[in-house]
VOLUM-786061 format. One record per residue: residue number from 1; residue in three letters; x, y, z of N, C-alpha, C, CB in turn. Coordinates in nm, 4 decimals, m for minus. Glycine has a CB too. Example, Ala and Ser with C-alpha at 12.3 -4.5 7.8 and 13.67 -1.06 7.14 Angstrom:
2
1,ALA,1.3190,m0.5690,0.7800,1.2300,m0.4500,0.7800,1.3200,m0.3300,0.7800,1.1308,m0.4473,0.9046
2,SER,1.2850,m0.2250,0.7080,1.3670,m0.1060,0.7140,1.2900,0.0030,0.7870,1.4084,m0.0598,0.5725
This chain:
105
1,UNK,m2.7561,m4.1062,1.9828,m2.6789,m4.0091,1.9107,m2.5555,m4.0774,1.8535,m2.6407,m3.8909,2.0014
2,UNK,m2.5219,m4.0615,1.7271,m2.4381,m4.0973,1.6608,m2.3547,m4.0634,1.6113,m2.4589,m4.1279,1.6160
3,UNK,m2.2055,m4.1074,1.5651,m2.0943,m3.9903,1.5085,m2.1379,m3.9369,1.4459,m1.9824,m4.0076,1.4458
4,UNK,m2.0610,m3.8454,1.4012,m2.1227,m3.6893,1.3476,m2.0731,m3.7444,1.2054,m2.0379,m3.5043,1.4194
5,UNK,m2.1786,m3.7277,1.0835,m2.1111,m3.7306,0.9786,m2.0259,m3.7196,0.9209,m2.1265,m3.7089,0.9445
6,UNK,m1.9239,m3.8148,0.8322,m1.7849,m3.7415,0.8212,m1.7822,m3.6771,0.6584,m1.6422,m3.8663,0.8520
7,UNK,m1.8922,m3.6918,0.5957,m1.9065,m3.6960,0.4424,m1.9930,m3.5482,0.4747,m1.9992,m3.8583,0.3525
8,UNK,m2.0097,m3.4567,0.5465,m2.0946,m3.3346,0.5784,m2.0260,m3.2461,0.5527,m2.1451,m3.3132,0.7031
9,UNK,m2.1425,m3.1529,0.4165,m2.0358,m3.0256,0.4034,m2.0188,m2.9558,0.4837,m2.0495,m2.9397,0.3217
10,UNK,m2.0743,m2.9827,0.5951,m2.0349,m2.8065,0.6624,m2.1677,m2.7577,0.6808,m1.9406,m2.6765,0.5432
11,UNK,m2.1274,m2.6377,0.8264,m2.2558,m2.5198,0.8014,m2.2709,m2.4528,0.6994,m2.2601,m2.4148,0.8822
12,UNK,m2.4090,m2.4002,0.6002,m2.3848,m2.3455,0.5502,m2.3533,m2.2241,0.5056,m2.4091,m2.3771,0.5388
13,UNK,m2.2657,m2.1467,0.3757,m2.2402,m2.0205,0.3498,m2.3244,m1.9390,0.3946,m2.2255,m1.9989,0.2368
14,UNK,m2.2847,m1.8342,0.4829,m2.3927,m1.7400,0.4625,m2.3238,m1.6176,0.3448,m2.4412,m1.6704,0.6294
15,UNK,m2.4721,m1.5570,0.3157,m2.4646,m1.4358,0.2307,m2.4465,m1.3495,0.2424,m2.5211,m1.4042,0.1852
16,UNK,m2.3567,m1.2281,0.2345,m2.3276,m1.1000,0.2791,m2.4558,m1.0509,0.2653,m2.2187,m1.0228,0.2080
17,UNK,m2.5689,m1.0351,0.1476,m2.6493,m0.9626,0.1220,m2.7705,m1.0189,0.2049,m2.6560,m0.9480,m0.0149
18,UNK,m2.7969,m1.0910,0.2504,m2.8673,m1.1765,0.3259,m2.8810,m1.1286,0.5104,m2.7868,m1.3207,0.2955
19,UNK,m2.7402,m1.1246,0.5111,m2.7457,m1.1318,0.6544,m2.7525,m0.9638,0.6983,m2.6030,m1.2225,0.7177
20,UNK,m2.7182,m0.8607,0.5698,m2.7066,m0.7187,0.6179,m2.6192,m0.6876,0.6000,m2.7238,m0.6806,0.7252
21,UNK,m2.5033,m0.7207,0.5466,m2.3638,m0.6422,0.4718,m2.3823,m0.6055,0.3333,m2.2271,m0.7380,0.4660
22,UNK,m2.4394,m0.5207,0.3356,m2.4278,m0.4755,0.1461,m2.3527,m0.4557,0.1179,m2.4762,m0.3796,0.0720
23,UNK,m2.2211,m0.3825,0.2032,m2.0978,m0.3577,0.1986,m1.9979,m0.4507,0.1786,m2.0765,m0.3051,0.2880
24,UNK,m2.0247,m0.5607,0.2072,m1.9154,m0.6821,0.2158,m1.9479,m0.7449,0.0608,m1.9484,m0.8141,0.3675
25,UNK,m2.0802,m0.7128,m0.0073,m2.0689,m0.7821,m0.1256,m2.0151,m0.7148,m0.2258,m2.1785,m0.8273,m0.1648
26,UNK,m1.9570,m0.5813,m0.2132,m1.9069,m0.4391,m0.3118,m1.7708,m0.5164,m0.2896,m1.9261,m0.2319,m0.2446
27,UNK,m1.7126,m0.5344,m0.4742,m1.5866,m0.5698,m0.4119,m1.4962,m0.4523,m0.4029,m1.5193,m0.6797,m0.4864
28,UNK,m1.4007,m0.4852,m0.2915,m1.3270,m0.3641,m0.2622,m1.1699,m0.3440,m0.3050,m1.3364,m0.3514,m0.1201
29,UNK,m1.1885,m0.2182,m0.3283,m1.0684,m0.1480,m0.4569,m0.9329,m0.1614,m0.4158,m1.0801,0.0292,m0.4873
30,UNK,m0.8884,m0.1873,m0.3292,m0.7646,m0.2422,m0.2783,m0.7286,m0.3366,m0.2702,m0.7392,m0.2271,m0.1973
31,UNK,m0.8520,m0.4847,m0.2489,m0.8587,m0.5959,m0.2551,m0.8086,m0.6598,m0.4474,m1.0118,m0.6153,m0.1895
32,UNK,m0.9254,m0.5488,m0.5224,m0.8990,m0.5870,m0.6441,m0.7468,m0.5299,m0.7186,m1.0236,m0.5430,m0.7157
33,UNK,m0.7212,m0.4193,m0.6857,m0.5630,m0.4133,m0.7157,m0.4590,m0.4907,m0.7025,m0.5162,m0.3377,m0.6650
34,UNK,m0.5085,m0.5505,m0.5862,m0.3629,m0.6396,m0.5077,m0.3729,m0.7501,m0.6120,m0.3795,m0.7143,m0.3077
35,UNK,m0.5327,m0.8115,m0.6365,m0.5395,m0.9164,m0.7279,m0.4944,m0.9465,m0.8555,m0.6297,m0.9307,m0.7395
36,UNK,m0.5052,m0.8081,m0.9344,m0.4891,m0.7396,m1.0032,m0.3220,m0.7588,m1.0713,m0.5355,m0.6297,m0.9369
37,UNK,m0.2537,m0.6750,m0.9397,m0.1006,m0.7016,m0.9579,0.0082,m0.8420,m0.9380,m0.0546,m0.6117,m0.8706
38,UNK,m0.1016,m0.9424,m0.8329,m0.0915,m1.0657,m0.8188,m0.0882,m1.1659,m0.9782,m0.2102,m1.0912,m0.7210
39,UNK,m0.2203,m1.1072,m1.0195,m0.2135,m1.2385,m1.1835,m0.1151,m1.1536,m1.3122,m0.4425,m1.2701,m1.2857
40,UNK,m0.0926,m1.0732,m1.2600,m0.0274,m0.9774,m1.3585,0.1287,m1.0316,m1.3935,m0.0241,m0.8174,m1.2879
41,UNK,0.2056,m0.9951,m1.5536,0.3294,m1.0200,m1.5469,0.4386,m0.9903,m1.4216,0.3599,m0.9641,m1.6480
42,UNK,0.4930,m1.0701,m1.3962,0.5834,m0.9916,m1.2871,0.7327,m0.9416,m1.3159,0.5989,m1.0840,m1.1675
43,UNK,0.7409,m0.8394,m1.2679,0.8622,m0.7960,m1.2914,1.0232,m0.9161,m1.3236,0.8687,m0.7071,m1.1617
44,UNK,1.1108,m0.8455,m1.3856,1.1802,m0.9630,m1.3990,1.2507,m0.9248,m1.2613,1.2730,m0.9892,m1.5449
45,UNK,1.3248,m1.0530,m1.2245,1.4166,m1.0557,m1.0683,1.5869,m1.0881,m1.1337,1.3460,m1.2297,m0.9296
46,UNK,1.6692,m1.0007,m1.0939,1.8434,m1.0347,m1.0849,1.8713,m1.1641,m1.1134,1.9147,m1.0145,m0.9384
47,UNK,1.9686,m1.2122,m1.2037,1.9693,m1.3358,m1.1643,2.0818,m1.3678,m1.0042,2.0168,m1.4140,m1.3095
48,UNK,2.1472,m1.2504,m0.9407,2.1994,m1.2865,m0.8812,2.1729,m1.2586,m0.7183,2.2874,m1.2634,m0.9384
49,UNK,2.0378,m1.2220,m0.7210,1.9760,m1.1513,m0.6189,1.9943,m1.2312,m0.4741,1.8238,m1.1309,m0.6605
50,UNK,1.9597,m1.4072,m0.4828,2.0049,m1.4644,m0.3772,2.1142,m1.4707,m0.3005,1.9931,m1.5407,m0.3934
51,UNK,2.2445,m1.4343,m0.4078,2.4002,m1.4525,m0.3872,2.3519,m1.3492,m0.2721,2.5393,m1.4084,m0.5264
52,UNK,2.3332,m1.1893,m0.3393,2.3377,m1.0800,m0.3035,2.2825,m1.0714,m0.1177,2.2535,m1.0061,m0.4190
53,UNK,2.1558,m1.1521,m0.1269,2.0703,m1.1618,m0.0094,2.1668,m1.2427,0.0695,1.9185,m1.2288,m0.0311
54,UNK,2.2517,m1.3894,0.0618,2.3184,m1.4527,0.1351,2.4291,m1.3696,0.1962,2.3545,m1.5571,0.0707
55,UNK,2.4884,m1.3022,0.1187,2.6108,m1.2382,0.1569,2.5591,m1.1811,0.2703,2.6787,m1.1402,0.0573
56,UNK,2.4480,m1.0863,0.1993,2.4054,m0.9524,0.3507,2.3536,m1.0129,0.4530,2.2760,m0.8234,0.3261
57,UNK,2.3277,m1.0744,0.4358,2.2798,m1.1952,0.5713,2.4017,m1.2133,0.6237,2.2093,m1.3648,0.5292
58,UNK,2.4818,m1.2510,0.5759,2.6211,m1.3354,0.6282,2.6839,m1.1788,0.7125,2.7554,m1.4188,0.4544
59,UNK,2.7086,m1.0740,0.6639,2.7559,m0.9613,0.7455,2.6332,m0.9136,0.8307,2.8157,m0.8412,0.6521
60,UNK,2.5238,m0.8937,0.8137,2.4504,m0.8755,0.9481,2.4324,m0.9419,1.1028,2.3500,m0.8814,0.9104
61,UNK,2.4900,m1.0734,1.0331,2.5287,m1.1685,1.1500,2.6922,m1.1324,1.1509,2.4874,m1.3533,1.1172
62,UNK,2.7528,m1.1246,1.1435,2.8685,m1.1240,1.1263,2.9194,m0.9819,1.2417,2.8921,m1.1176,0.9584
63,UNK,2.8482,m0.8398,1.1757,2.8222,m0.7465,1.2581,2.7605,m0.7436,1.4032,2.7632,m0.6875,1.1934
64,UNK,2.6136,m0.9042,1.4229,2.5602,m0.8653,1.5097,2.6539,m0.9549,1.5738,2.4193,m0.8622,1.5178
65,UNK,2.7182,m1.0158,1.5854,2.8264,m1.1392,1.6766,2.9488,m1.0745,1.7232,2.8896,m1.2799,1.5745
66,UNK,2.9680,m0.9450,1.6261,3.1379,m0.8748,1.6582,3.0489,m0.7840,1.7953,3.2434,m0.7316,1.4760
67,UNK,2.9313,m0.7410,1.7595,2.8750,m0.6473,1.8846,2.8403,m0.6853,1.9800,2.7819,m0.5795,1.8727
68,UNK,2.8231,m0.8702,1.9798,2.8064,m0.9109,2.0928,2.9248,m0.9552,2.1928,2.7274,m0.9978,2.0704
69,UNK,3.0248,m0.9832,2.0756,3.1517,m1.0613,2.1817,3.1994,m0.8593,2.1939,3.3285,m1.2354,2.0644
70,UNK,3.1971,m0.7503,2.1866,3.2128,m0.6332,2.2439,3.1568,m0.5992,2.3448,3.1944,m0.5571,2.1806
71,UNK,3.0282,m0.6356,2.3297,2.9604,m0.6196,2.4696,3.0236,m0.7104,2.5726,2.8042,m0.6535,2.4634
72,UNK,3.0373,m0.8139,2.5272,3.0802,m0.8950,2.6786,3.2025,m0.9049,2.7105,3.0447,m1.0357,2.6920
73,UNK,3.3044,m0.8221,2.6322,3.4103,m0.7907,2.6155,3.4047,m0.7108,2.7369,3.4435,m0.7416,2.4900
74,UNK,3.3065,m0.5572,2.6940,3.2793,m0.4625,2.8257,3.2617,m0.4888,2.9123,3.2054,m0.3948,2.8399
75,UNK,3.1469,m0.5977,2.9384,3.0803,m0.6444,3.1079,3.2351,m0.7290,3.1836,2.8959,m0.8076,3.0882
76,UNK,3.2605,m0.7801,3.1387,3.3461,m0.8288,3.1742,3.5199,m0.7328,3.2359,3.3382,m0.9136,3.0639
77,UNK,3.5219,m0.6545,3.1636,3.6388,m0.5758,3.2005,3.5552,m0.5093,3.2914,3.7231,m0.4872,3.0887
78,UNK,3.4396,m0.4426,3.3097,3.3480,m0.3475,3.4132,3.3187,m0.4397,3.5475,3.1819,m0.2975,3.3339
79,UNK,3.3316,m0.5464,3.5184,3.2940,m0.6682,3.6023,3.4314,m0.6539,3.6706,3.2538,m0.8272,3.5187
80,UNK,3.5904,m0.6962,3.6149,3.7284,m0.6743,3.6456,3.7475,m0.5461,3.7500,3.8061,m0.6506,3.5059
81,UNK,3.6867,m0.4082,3.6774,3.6979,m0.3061,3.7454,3.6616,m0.2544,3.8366,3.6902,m0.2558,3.7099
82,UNK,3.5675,m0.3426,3.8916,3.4511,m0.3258,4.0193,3.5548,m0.4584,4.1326,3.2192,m0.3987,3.9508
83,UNK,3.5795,m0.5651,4.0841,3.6720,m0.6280,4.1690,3.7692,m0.5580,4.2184,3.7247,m0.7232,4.1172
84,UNK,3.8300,m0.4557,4.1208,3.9826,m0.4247,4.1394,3.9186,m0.3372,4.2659,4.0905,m0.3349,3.9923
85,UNK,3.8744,m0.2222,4.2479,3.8171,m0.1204,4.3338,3.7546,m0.2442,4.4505,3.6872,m0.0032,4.2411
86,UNK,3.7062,m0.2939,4.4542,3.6950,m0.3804,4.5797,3.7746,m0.4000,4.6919,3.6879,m0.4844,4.5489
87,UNK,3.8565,m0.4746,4.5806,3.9760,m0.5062,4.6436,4.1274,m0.4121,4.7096,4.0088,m0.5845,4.5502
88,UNK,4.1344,m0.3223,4.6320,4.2021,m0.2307,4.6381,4.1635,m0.0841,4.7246,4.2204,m0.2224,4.5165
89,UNK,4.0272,m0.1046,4.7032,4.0151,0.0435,4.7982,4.1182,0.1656,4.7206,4.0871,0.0100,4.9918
90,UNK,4.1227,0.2328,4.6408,4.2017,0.3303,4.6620,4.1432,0.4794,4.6852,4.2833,0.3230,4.5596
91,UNK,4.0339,0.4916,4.7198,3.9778,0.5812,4.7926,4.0498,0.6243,4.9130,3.8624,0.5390,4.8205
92,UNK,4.0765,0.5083,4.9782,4.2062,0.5316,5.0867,4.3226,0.5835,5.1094,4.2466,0.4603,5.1127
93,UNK,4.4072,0.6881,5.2130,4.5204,0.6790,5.1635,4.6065,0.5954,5.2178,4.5651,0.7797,5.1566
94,UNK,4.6846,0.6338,5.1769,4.7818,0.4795,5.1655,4.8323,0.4392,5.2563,4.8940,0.4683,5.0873
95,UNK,4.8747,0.3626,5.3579,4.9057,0.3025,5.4624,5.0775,0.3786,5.5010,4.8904,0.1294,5.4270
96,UNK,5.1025,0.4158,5.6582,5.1901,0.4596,5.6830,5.3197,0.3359,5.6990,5.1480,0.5408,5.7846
97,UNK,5.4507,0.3609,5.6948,5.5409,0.2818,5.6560,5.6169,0.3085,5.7741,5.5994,0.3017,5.5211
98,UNK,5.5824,0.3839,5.8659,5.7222,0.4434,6.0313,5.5853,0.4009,6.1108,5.8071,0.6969,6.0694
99,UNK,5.5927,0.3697,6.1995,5.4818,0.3343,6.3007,5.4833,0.4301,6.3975,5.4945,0.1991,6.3674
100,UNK,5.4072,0.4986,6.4844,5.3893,0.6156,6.5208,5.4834,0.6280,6.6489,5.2437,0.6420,6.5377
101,UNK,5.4999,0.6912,6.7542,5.6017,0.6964,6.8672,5.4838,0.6518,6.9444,5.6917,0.8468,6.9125
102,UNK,5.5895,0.5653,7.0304,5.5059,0.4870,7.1284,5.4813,0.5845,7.2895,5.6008,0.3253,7.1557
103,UNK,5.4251,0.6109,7.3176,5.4065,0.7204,7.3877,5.3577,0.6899,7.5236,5.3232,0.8042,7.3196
104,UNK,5.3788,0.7513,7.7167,5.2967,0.6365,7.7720,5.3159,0.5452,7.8733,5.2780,0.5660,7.6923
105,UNK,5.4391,0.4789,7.7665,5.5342,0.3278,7.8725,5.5599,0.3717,8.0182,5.7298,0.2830,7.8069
């Protein structure tokens, strides 16, 4: 057995009508529109349409970076506020300042 030909076309085509698709050889009307509007004149384009596209690009990032340093703006102070309450307890009340009578001796 020997390398496989490298000059070989290939398996060959099969036939829609051949194999049992009668359907696949009808060409189809959505297929040919698209083609249709594909070789067709094309509309004219802005000449300044790229500027236009760079900019909005530039504020969608711009927007999505201000919402991110906000978010971590939040976690971070929520992060602060969970220490403080940690630390602080003020659920508690507050510690007495006269120490009680010694009672007993």
């Amino acid at each position: 057995m020997g390398p496989p030909d490298v000059g070989s076309p290939g398996p060959p085509a099969l036939d829609p009508e051949a194999v049992g698709f009668p359907e696949a050889a009808v060409p189809d009307r959505k297929e040919t529109e698209v083609r249709r509007m594909l070789a067709g004149p094309h509309p004219p384009v802005p000449p300044d349409l790229a500027a236009r596209a760079l900019a909005r690009g530039r504020r969608f990032l711009a927007h999505r970076r201000l919402l991110r340093r906000v978010g971590c703006l939040l976690a971070v102070l929520a992060l602060a506020a969970l220490v403080w309450l940690a630390m602080s307890r003020p659920w508690l009340p507050p510690p007495a300042h006269t120490t009680p009578p010694a009672e007993g001796w």
